[in-house]
C-alpha positions as YAML, in Angstrom:
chain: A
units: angstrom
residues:
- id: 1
  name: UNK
  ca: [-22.57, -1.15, -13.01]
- id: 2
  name: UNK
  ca: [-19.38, 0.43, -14.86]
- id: 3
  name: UNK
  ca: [-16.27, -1.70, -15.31]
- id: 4
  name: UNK
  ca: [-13.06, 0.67, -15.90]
- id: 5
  name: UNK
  ca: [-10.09, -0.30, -17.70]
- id: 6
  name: UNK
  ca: [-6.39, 1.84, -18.11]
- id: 7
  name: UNK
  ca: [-4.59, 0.74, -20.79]
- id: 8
  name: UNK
  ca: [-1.54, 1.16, -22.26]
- id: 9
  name: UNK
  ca: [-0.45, -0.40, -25.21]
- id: 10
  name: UNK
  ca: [-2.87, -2.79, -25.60]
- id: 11
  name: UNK
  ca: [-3.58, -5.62, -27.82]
- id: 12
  name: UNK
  ca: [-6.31, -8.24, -29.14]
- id: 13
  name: UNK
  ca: [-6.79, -9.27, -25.63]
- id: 14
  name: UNK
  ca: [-8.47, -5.96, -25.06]
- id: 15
  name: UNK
  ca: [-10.98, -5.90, -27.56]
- id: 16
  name: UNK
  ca: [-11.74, -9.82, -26.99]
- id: 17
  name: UNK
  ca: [-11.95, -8.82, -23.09]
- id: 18
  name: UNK
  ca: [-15.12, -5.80, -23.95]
- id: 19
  name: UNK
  ca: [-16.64, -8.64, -26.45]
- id: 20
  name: UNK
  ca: [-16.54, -11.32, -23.81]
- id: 21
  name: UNK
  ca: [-18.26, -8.99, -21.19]
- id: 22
  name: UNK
  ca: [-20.93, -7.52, -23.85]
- id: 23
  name: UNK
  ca: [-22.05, -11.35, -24.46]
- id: 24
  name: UNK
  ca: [-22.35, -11.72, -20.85]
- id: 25
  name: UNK
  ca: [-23.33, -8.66, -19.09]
- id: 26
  name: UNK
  ca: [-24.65, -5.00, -20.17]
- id: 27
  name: UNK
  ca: [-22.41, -3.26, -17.98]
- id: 28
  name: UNK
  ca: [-21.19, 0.30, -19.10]
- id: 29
  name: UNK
  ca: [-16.88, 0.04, -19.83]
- id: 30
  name: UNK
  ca: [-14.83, 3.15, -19.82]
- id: 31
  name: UNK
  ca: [-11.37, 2.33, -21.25]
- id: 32
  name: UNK
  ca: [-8.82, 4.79, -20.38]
- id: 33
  name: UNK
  ca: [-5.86, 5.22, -23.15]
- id: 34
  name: UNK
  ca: [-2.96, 5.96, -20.89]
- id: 35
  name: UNK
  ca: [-1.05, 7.80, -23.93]
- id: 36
  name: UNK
  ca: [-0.88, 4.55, -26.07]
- id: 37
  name: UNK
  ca: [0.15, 6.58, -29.13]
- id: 38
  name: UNK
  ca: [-1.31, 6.33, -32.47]
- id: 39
  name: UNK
  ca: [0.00, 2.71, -33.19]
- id: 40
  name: UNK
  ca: [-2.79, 1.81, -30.56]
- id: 41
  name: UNK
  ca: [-5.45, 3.59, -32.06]
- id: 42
  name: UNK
  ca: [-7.12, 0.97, -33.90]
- id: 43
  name: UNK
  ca: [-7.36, -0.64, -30.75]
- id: 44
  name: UNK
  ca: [-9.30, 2.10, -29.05]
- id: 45
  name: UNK
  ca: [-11.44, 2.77, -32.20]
- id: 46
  name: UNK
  ca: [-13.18, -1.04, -31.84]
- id: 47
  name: UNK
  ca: [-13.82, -0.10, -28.46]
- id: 48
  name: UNK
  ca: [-15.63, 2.62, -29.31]
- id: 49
  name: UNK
  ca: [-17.54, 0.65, -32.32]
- id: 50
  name: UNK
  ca: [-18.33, -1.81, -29.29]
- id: 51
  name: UNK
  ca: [-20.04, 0.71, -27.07]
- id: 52
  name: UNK
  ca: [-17.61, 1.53, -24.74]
- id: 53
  name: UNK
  ca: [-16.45, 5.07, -23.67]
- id: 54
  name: UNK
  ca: [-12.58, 5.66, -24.25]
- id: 55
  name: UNK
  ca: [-10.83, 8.30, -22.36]
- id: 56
  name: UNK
  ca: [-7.60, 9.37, -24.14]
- id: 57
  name: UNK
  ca: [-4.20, 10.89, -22.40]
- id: 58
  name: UNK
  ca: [-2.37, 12.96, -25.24]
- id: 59
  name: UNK
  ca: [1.09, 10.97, -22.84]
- id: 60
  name: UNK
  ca: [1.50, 8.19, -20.79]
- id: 61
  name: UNK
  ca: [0.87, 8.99, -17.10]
- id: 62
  name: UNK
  ca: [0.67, 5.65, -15.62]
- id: 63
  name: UNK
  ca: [-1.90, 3.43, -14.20]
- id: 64
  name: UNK
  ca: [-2.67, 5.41, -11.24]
- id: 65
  name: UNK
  ca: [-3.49, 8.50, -13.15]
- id: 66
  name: UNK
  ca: [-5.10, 6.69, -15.57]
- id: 67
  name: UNK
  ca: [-7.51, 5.37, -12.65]
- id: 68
  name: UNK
  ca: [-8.25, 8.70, -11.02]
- id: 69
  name: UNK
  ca: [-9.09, 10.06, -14.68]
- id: 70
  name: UNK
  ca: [-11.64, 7.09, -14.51]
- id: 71
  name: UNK
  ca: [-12.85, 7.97, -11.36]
- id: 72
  name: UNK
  ca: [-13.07, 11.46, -12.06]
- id: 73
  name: UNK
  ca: [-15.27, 10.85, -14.90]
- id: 74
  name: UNK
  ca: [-17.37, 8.52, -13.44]
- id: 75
  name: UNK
  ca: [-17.85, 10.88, -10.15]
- id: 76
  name: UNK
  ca: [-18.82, 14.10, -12.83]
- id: 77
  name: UNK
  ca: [-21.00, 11.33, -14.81]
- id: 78
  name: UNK
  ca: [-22.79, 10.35, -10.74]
- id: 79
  name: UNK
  ca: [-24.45, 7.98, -12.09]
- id: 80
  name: UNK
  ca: [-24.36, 6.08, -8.40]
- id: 81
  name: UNK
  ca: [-23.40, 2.60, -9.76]
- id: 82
  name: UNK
  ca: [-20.67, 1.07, -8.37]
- id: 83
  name: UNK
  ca: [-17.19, 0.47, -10.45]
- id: 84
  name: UNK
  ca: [-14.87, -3.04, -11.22]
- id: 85
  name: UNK
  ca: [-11.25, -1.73, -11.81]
- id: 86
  name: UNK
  ca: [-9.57, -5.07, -14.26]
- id: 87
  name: UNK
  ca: [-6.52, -4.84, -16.12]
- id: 88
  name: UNK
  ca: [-6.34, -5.17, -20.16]
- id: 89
  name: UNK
  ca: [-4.54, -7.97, -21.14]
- id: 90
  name: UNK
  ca: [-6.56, -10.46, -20.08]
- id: 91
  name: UNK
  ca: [-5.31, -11.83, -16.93]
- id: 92
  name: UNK
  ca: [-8.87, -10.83, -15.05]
- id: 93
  name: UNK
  ca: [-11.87, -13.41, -17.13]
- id: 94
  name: UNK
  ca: [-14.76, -11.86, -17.48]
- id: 95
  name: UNK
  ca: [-16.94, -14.30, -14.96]
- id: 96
  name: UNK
  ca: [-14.27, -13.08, -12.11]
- id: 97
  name: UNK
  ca: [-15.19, -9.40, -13.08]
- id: 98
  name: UNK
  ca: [-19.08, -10.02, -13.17]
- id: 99
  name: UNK
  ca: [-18.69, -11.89, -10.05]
- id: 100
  name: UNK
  ca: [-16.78, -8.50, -8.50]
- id: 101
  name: UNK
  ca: [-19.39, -6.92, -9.36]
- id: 102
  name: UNK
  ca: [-22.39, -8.50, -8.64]
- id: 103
  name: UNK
  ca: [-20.63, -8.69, -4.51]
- id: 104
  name: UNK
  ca: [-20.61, -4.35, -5.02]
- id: 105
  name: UNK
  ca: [-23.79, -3.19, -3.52]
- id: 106
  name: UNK
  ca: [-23.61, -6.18, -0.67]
- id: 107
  name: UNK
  ca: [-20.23, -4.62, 0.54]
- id: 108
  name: UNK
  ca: [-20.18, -1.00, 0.30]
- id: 109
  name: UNK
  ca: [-17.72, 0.00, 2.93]
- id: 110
  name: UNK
  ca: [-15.31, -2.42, 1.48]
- id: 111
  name: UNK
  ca: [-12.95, -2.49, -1.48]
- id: 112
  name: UNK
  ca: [-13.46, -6.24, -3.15]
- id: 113
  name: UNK
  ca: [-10.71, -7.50, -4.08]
- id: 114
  name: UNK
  ca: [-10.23, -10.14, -7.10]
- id: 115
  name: UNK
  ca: [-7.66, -12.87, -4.53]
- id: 116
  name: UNK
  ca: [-5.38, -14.98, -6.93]
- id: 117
  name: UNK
  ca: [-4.65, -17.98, -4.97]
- id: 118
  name: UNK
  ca: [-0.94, -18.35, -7.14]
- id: 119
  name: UNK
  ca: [-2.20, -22.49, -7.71]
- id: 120
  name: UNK
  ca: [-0.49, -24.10, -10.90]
- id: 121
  name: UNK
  ca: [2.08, -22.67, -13.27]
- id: 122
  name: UNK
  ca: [2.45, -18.50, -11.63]
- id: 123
  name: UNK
  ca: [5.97, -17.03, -12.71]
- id: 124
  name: UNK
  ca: [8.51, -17.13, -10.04]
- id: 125
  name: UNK
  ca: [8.78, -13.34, -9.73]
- id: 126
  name: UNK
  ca: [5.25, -12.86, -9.64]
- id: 127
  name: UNK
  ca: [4.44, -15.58, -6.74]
- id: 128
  name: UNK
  ca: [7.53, -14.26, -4.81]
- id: 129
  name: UNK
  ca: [7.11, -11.19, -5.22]
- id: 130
  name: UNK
  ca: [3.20, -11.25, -3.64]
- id: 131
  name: UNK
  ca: [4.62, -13.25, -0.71]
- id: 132
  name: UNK
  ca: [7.38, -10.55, 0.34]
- id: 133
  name: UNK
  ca: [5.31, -7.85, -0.16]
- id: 134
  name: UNK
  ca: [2.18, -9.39, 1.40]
- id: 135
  name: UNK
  ca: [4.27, -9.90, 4.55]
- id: 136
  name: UNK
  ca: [5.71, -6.66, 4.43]
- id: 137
  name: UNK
  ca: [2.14, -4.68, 3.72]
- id: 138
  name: UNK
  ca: [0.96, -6.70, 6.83]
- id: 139
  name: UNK
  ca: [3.74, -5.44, 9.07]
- id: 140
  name: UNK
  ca: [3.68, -2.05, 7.81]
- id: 141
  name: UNK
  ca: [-0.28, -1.13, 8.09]
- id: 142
  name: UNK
  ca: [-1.77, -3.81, 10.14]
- id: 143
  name: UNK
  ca: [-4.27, -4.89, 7.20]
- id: 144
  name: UNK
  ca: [-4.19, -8.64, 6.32]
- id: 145
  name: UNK
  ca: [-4.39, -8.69, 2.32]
- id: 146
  name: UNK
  ca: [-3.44, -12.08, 0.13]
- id: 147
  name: UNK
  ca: [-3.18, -10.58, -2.98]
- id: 148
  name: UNK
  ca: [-1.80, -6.54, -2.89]
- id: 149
  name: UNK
  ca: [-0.91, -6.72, -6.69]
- id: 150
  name: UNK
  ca: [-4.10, -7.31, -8.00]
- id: 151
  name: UNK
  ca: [-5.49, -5.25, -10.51]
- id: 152
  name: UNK
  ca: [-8.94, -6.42, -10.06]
- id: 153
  name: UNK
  ca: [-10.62, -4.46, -7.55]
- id: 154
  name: UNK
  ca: [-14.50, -3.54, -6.68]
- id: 155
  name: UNK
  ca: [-15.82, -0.36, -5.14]
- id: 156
  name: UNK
  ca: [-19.08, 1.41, -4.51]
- id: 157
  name: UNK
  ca: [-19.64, 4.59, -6.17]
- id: 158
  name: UNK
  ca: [-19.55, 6.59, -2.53]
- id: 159
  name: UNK
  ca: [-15.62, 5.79, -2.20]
- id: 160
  name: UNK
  ca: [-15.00, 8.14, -5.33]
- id: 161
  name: UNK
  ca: [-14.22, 10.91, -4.09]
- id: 162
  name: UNK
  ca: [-11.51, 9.55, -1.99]
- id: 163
  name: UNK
  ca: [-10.48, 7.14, -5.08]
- id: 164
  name: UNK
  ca: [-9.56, 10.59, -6.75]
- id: 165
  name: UNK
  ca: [-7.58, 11.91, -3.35]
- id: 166
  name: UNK
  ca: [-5.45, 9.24, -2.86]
- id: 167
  name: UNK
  ca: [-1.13, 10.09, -4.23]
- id: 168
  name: UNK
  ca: [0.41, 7.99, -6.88]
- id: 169
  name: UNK
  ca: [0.00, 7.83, -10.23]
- id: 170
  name: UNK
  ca: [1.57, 4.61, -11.52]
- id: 171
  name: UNK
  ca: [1.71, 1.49, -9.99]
- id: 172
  name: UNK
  ca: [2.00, 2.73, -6.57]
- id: 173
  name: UNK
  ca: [-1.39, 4.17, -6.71]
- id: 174
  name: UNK
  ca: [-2.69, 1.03, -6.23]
- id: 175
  name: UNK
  ca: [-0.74, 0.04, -2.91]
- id: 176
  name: UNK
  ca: [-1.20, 3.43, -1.21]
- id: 177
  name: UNK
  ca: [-5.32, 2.60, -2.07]
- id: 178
  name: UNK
  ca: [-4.75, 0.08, 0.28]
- id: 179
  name: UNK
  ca: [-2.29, 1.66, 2.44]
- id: 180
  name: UNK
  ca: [-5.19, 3.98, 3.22]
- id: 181
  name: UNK
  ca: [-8.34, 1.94, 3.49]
- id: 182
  name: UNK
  ca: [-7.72, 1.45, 7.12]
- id: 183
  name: UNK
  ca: [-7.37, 4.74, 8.41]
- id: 184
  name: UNK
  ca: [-10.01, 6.15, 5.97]
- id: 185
  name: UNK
  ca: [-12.57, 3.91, 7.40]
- id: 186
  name: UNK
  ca: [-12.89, 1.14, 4.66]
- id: 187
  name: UNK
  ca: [-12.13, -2.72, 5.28]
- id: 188
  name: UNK
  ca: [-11.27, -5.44, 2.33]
- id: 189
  name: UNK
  ca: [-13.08, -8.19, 1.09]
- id: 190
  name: UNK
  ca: [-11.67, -11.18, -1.07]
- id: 191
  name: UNK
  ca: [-13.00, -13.12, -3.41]
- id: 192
  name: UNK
  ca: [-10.64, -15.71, -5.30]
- id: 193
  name: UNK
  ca: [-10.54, -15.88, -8.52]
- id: 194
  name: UNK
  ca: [-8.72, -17.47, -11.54]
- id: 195
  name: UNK
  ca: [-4.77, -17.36, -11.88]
- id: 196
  name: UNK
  ca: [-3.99, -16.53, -15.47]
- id: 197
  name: UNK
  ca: [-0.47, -15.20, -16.70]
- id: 198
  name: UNK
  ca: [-0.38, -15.12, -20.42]
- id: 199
  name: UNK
  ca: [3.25, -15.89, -22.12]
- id: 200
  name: UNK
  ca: [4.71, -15.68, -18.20]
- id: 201
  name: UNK
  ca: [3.07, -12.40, -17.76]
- id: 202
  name: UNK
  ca: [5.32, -10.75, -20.39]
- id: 203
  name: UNK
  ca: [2.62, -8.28, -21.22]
- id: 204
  name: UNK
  ca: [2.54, -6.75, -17.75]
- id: 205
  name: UNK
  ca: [4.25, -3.41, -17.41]
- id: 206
  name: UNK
  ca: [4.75, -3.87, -13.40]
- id: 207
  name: UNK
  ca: [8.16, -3.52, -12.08]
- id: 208
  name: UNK
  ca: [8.72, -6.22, -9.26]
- id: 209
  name: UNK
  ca: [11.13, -4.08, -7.53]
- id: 210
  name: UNK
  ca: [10.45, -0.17, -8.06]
- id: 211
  name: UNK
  ca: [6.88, -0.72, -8.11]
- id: 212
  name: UNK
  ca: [6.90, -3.16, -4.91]
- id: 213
  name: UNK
  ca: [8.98, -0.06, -2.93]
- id: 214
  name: UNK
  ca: [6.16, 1.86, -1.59]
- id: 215
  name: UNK
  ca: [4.56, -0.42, 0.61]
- id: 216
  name: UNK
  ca: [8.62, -0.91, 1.98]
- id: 217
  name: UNK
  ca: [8.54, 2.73, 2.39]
- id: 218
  name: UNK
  ca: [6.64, 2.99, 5.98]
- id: 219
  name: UNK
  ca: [9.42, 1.00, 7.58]
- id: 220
  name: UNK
  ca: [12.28, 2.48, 5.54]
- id: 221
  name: UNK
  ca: [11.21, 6.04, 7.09]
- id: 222
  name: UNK
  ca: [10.82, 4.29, 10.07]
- id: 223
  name: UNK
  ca: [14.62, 2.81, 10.23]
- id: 224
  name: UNK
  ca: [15.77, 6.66, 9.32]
- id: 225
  name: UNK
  ca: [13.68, 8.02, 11.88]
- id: 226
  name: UNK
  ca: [15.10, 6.00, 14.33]
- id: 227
  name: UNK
  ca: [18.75, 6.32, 12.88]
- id: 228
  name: UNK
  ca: [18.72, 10.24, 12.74]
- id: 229
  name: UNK
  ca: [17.06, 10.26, 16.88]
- id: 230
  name: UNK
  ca: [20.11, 7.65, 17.61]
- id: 231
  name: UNK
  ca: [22.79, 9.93, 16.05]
- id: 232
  name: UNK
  ca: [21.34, 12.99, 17.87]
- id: 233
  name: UNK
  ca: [21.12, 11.48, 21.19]
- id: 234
  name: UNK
  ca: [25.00, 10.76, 20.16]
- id: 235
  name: UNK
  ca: [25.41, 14.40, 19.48]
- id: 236
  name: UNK
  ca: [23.52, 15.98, 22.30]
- id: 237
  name: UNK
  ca: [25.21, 13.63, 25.01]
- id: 238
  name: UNK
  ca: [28.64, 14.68, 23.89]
- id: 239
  name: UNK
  ca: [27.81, 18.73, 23.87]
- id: 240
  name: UNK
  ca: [25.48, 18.84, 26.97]
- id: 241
  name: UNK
  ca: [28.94, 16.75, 28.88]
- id: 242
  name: UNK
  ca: [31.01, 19.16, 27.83]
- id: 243
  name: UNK
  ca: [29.31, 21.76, 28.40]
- id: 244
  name: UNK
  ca: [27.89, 20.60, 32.28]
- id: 245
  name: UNK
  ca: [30.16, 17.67, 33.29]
- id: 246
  name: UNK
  ca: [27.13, 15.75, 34.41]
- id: 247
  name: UNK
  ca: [27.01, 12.75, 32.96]
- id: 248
  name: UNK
  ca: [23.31, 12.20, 34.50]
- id: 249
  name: UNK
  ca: [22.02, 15.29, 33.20]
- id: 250
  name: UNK
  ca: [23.72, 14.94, 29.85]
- id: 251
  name: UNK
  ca: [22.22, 11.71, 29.31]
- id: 252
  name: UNK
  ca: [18.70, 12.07, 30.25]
- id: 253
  name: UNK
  ca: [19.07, 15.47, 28.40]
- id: 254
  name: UNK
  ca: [20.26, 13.68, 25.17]
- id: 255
  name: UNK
  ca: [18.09, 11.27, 25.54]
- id: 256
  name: UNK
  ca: [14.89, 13.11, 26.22]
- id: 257
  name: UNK
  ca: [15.16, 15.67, 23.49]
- id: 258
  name: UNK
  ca: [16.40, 12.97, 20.79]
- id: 259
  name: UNK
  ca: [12.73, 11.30, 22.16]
- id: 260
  name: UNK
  ca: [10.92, 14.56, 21.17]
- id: 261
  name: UNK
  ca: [12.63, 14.84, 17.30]
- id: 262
  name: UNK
  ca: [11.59, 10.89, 17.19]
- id: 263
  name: UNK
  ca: [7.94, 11.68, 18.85]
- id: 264
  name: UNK
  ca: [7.78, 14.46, 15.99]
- id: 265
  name: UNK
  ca: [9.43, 12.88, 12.87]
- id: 266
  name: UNK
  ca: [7.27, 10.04, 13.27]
- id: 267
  name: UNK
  ca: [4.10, 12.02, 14.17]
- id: 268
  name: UNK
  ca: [4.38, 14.08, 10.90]
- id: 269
  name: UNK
  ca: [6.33, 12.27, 8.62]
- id: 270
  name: UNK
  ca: [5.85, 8.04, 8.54]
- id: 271
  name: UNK
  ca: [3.05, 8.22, 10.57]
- id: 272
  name: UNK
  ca: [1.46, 11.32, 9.11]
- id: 273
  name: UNK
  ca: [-1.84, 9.86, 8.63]
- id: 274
  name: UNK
  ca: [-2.39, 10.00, 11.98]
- id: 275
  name: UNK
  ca: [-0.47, 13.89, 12.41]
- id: 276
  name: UNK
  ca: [-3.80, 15.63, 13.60]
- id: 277
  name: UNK
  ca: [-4.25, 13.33, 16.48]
- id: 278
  name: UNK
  ca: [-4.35, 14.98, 19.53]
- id: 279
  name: UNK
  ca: [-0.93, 15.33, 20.52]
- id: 280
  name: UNK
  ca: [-1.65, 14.82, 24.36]
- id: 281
  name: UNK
  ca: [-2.64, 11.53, 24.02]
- id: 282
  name: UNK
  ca: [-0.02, 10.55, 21.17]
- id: 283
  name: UNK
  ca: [2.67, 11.82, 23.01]
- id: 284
  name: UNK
  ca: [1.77, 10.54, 26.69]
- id: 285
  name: UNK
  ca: [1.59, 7.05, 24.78]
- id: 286
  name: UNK
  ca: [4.83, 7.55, 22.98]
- id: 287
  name: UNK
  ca: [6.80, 7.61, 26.03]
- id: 288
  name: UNK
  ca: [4.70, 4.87, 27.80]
- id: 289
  name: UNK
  ca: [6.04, 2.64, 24.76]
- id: 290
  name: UNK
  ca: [9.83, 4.13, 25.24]
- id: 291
  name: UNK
  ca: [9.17, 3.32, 28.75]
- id: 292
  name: UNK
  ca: [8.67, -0.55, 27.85]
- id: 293
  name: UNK
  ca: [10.87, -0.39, 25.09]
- id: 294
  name: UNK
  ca: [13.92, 1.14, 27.42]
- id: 295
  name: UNK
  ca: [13.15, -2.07, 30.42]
- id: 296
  name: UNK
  ca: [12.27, -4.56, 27.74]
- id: 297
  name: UNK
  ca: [16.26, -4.36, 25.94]
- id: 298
  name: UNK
  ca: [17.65, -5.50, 29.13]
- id: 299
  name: UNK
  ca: [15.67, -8.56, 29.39]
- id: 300
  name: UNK
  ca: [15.32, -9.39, 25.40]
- id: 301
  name: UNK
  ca: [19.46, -9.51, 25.38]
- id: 302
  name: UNK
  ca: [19.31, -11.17, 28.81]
- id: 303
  name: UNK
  ca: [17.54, -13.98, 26.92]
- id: 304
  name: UNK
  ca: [19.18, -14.42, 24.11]
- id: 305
  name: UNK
  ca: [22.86, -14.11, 25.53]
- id: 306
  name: UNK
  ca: [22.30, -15.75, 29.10]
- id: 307
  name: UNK
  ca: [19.60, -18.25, 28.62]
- id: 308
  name: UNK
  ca: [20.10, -18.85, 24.77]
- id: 309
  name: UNK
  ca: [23.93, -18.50, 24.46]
- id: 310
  name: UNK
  ca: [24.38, -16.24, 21.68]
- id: 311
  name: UNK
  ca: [27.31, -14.58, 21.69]
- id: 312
  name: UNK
  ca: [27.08, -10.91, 23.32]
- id: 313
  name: UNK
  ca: [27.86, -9.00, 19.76]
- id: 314
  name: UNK
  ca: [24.99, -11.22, 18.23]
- id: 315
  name: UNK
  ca: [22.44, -10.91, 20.92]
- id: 316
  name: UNK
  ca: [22.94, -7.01, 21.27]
- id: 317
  name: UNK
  ca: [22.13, -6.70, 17.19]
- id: 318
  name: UNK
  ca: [18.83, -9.94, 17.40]
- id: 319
  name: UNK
  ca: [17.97, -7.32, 20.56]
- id: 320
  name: UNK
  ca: [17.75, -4.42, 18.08]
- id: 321
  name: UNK
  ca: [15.74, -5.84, 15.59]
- id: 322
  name: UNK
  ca: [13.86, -7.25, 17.57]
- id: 323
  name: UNK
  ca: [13.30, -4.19, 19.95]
- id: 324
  name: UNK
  ca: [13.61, -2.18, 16.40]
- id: 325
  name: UNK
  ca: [10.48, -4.37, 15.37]
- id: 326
  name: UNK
  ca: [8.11, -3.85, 18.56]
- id: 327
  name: UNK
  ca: [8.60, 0.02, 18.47]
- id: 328
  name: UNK
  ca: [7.71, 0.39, 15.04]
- id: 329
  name: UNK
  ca: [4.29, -2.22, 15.80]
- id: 330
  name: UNK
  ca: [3.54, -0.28, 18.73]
- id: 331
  name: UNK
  ca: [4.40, 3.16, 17.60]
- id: 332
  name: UNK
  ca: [1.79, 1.92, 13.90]
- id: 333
  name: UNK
  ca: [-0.84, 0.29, 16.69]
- id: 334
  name: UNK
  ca: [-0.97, 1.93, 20.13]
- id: 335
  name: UNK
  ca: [0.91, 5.51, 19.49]
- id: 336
  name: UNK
  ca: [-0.50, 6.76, 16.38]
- id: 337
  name: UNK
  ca: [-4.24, 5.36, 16.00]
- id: 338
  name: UNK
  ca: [-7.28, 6.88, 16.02]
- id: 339
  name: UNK
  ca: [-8.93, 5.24, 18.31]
...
């Protein structure tokens, strides 16, 4: 079994970490020096005095790239065991590692994910921060994960050449890995495991908020989509009445070809995952959902302005988020899917 470890600018923790795991295991660790500099390379020297293979980056590249440099190595190395990602400054105890490991070759069409249940004293930031984003990765790919910021992960040693394939190389690396488990035919499996921040998780070099944007970015492309096919069908109506003064025409006409530059944007660009599905059945199910969508915003504003009592300016903007909502779930679930 390998265990792989990035690191960047690490400390004591490290070296304590690779002693901990040598008492308890004989598994083989690669450390990765994600451009530490030569302050660090005391650190890395121990490493090597305590068996372990260190990979070096003349610069810091981030954790993603630091990863895939892993994985690269351990794919050129085939040595067919399977690989436990942890972090370096000891939030991940060595029993939760060896018990990643051990659930490898039981699971191999899964990634294994270390779950931190967030029980006791967790930073505010860092318990927050999981519960947004866990939401928000739920909406946006239809996977159900607990934990998406963990660093300690599990995979068999057939996933590594899509390990190495998949964009990102900081933090972000690690959400679009689970961004595209789904569609690449893998599934998750969690196993909880100890909580541990250190001095309230100073040590971590995660960034709550840029870090935490990718897995926003599905349904950010999503709102522009949307936005850019609303302004066109704007456009279009306004030039195709002037042009025929048939309002009928003009609006079907907007309407239809602001559907197609909606059908397309999405098909290649926030759904692009998905872009080599046959278009005949993507597109004959896009407009079955604009179909729905089109006699569903009568009713949805019909309830909440007639039979709730919302005002009319409030239940014509709860009726487009709400509508908003359902076309972007359908669109991820029924329009763009394999299957």
């Amino acid at each position: 079994m390998n265990i792989l470890i990035p690191a960047y600018e690490p400390d004591k923790r490290l070296i304590k970490l690779i002693y901990d795991l040598k008492l308890s295991c004989e598994y083989n660790i690669i450390i990765v020096d994600d451009g530490s500099g030569i302050a660090y390379s005391n650190i890395f020297l121990q490493a090597e005095e305590l068996g372990c293979t260190v990979l070096t980056h003349e610069i810091n590249k981030g954790k993603g790239q630091a990863l895939k440099t892993g994985f690269n190595y351990l794919k050129e190395t085939g040595d067919g065991e399977g690989i436990v990602c942890a972090d370096c400054d000891g939030q991940h105890l060595p029993q939760d590692i060896i018990k990643i490991a051990e659930l490898i070759n039981e699971h191999q069409k899964c990634i294994i994910l270390g779950t931190r249940r967030f029980v006791g004293k967790v930073p505010f930031r860092s318990r927050f921060g999981n519960s947004v984003t866990r939401a928000i990765f739920s909406f946006a790919s239809g996977g159900k994960v607990y934990d998406t910021q963990t660093g300690l992960r599990g995979f068999s040693s057939r996933m590594l050449s899509w390990l190495c394939q998949i964009p990102g190389e900081r933090f972000e690396y690690e959400m679009n890995m689970l961004l595209e488990a789904m569609p690449s035919g893998y599934s998750f499996y969690e196993v909880d495991i100890n909580t541990v921040y250190l001095e309230k998780n100073k040590s971590s070099h995660f960034n709550p908020v840029k870090d935490s944007f990718r897995v926003y970015l599905p349904i950010l492309k999503f709102s522009m989509s949307s936005i850019l096919s609303g302004l066109l069908d704007f456009t279009l109506l306004g030039i195709l009445q002037f042009l025929t003064s048939d309002l009928l025409f003009s609006v079907i006409g907007a309407r239809v070809i602001s559907a197609l530059f909606n059908y397309t944007v999405n098909r290649f660009y926030v759904f692009s995952r998905f872009k080599n599905l046959p278009i005949k059945k993507s597109l004959f199910r896009y407009f079955l959902v604009a179909v729905i969508v089109l006699l569903a915003n009568y009713e949805v504003i019909n309830i909440y302005y007639s039979i709730i009592g919302l005002s009319l300016f409030l239940a014509k903007i709860l009726t487009e988020v709400t509508v908003f909502l359902f076309s972007f779930w359908s669109q991820r679930k029924f329009v763009f899917k394999n299957s």
